[in-house]
N, C-alpha and C positions, 0 to 999 in steps of 0.2 A: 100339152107339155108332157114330158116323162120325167118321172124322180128317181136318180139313183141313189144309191143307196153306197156310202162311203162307207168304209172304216177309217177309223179315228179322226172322222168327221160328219162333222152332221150331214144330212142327207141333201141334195141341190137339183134344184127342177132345170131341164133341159128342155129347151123353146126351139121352134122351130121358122125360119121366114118364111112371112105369106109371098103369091109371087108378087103384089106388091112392092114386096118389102127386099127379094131378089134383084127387081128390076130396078130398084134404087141402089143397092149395093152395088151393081154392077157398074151403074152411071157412075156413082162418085168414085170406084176403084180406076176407071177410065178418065177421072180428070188429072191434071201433071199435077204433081206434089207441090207443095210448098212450103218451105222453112224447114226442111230434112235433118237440118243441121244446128237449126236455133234449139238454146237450151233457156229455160225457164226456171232457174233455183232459187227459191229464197236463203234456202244455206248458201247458197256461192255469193248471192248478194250477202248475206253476213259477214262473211269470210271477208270480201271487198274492203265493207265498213268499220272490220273488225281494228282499225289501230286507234280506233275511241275505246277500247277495251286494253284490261289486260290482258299478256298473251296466254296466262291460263285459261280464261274462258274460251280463247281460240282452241287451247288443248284440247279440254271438253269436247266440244263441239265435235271436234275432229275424230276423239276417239267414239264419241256417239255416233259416227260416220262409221267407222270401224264395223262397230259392231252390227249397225244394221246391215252393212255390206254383210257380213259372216251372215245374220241371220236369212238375208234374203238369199243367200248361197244353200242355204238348207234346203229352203223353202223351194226354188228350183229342184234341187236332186232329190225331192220325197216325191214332186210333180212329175216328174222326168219318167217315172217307173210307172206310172196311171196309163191305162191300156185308154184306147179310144175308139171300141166296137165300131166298125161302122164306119169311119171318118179317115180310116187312111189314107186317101187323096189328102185333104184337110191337112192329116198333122206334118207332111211335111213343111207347108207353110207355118205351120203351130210352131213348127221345131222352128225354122229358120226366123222368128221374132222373137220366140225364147233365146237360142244364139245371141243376139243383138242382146239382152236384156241383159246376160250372166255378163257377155264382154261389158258392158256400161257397168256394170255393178263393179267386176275386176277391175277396170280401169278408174272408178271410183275411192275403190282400196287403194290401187299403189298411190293414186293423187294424194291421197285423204296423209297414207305414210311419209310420200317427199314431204307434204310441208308439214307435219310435226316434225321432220329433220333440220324443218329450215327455221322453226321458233329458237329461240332464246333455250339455251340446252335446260338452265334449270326450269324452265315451264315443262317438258318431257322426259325429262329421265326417269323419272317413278312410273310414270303413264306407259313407254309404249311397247310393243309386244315383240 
């Protein structure tokens, strides 16, 4: 392995496939996908179950949604600007599953904003942004 050497993060060892471990990779990227489109949330199950609740803790929840949307929007564009010696074939693929990630997180956000418009007004009018 190689360790670089970040700023304003700790340092991270870079591993390489044995061919091994190439020839598996290859295998599995050659099997047809499945479930491309199933999502897995236990927040959206909450959200679901949420009218055993009051609609303030849906607020919560939601604006807790918010913010990690924002946060993880940072978190992208600090990433975005990290060079990848070496890996340019690689990062265009890097890029185009980042892509997917920002649009899920955006589409996260405005979902996350319609339904605090759609709660009981006084559960959001202090809360939303």
């Amino acid at each position: 392995h190689q360790v670089i050497v970040q700023r304003d993060r700790p340092s991270k060892k870079l591993f390489s496939l044995t061919q091994g471990g190439e020839e598996e990779l290859a295998r599995w990227l050659n099997e047809p996908d499945g479930g491309a489109l199933l999502v897995k949330s236990e927040m959206l199950m909450k959200v679901f179950f949420s009218g055993a609740l009051p609609p303030e803790r849906t607020a919560e929840r939601l604006q807790s949604l918010l913010a990690e949307c924002d946060a993880r929007v940072r978190e992208f564009d600090a990433d975005s600007e990290e060079y990848r010696p070496g890996l340019e074939a690689e990062s265009l693929y890097w890029d185009m599953a980042a892509d997917f990630n920002r649009q899920y997180i955006r589409m996260c956000r405005a979902w996350a904003q319609d339904c605090l418009q759609r709660l009981p007004r006084d559960t959001t009018e202090a809360k939303e942004d």
